[in-house]
C-alpha positions in Angstrom: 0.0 0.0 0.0 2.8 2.7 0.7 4.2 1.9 -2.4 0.9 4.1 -3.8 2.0 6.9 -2.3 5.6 7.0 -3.7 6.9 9.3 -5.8 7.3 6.4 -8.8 3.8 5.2 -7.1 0.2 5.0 -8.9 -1.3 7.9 -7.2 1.4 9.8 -7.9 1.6 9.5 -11.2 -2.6 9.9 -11.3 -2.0 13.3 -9.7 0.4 14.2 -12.1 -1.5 13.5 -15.4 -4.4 15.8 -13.8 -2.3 18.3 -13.3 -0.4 17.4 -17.3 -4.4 17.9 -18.4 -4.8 21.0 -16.6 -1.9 23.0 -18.0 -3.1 21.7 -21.1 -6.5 22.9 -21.2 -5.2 26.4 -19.9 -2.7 26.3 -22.9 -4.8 25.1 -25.3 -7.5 27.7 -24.7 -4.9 30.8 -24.4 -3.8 29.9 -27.7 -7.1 29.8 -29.6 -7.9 32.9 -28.0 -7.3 34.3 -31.4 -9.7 31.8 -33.0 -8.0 32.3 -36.4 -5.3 29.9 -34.2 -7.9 27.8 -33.2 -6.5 24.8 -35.8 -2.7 25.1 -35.1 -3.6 25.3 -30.9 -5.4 21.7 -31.7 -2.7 19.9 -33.6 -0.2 21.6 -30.2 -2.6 19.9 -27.9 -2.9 16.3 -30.2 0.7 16.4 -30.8 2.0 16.4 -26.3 -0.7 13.8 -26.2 0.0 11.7 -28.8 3.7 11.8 -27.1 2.4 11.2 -23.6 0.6 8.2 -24.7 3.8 6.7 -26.1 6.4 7.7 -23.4 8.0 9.6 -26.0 8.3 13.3 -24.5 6.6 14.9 -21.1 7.9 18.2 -21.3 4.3 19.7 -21.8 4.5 23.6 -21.8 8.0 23.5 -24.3 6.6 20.5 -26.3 3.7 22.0 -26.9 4.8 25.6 -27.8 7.3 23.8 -30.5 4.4 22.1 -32.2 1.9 25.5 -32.2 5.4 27.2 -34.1 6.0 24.4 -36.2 2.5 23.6 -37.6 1.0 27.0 -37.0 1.0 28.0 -40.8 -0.1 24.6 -42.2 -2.6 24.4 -39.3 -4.4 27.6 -39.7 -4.6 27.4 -43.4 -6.2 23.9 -42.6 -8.5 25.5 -40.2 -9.5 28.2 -42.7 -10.6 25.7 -45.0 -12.6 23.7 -42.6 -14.2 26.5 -41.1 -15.1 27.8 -44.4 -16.7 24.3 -45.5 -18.9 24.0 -42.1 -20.1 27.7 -43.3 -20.9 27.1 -46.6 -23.1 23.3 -45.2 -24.9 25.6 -42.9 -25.8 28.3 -45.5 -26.7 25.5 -47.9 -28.6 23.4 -44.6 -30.6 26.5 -43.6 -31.7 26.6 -47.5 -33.6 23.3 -47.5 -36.7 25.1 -45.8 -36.8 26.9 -49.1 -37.1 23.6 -51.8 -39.8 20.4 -51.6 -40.5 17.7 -53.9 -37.7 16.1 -55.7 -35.3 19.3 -55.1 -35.2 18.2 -51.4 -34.4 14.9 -51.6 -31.4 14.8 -53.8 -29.7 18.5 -52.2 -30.7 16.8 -48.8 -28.7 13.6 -49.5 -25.7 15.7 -51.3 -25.7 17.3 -47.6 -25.2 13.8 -45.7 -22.5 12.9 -48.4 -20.7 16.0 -48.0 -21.3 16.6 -43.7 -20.0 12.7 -43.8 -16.6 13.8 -45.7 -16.6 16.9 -43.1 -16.7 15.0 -40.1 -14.5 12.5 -41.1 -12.0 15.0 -42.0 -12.4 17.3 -38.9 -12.8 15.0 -36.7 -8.9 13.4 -37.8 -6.9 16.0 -39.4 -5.0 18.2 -36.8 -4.3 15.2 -34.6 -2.9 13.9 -38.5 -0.9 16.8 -39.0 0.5 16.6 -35.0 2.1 13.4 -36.2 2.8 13.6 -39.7 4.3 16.0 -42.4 2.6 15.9 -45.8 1.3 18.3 -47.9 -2.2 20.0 -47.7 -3.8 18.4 -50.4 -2.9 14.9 -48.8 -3.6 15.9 -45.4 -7.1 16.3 -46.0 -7.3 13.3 -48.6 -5.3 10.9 -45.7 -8.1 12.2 -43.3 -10.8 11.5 -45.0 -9.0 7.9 -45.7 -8.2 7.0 -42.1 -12.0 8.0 -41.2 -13.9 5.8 -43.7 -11.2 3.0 -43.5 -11.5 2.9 -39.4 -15.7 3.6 -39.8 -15.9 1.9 -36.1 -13.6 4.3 -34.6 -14.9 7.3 -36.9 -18.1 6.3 -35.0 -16.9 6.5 -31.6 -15.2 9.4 -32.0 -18.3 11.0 -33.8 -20.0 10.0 -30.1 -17.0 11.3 -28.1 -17.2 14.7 -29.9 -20.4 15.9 -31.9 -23.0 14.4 -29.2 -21.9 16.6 -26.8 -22.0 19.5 -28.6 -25.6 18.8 -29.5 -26.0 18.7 -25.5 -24.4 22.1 -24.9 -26.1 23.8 -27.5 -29.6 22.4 -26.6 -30.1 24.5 -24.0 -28.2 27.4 -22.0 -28.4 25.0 -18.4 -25.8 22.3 -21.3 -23.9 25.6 -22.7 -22.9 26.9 -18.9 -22.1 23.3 -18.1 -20.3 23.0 -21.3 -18.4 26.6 -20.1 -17.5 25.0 -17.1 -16.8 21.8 -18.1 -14.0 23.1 -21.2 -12.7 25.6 -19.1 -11.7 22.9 -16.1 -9.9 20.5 -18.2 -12.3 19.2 -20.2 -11.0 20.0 -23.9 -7.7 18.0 -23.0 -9.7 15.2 -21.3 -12.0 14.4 -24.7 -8.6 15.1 -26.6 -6.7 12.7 -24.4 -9.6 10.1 -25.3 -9.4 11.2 -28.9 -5.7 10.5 -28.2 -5.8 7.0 -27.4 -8.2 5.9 -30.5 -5.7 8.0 -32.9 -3.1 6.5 -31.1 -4.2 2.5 -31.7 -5.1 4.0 -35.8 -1.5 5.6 -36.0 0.2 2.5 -35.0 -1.2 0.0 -37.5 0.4 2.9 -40.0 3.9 3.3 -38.4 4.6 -0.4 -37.7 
């Protein structure tokens, strides 16, 4: 039982991941302050993670300042182009109130095609470009890859990540827990879980 309480011990090393998450969270959300720096403040927080989860590097604050300078241009230029695809599907979403008939079925079924490609992209790109250099172009075409040929884990993840938001914007009692919940930790918890899903996808790659 003492041995728990050593500095080597289990509860020790518990402690120590809360407090890894913590500074996390607080670094992850200083840098997206901006928003614009949103997409390179993600890949940062995938990339310490990712190394965490391996053993490969725990020096959290340098680590993950290296990988915001290193992948800020490529990760911003990412997240303009998602942010400008989610814009144009809710402009073209809040349009379907306008058409009927036959109009609404096939532009309705265009949408699930192309919010499918989204999320599959989204939901794996920055933690791609925290492990991997390529270009653009093959950034987003690996993404899109790794989501439809891992469709169990794009699933899970898809549960992990969009459900939630549903809950928090459902109602202002899920967006003040939502507040809370990000601001304490909870963006680098979810990305931790993320993480560990990229993490088993990743290594069938690198092997």
């Amino acid at each position: 039982m003492s041995q728990v309480f050593q500095l080597d011990g289990t509860l020790f090393r518990f402690l120590s991941r809360i407090v890894d998450l913590a500074i996390l969270n607080a670094l992850f959300l200083l840098f997206s302050l901006p928003i614009v720096t949103i997409g390179a403040s993600t890949t940062a927080l995938y990339s310490v993670l990712l190394k965490i989860i391996k053993n490969e590097d725990e020096t959290i604050v340098k680590s993950f300042y290296f990988s915001y300078r290193r992948s800020f241009k490529q990760s911003t230029i990412v997240w303009f182009i998602m942010a400008a695809a989610g814009l144009l599907f809710g402009v073209n979403y809040s349009l379907l109130g306008n058409a009927g008939g036959l109009p609404l079925i096939l532009w309705t079924s265009v949408l699930i095609v192309f919010g499918f490609v989204y999320l599959c992209i989204f939901l794996f790109v920055f933690a791609y470009i925290s492990r991997y250099e390529d270009t653009i172009k093959k950034i987003l075409l690996n993404s899109l890859l790794m989501g439809i040929s891992h469709f169990h884990y794009l699933i899970l993840l898809i549960l992990l990540n969009v459900f939630p938001l549903i809950i928090v914007f459902s109602s202002s009692v899920g967006l003040l827990s939502g507040l809370y919940f990000g601001t304490f930790g909870g963006f680098a918890l979810i990305a931790l879980i993320n993480s560990i899903i990229f993490r088993k996808i990743f290594s069938k790659y690198e092997s």
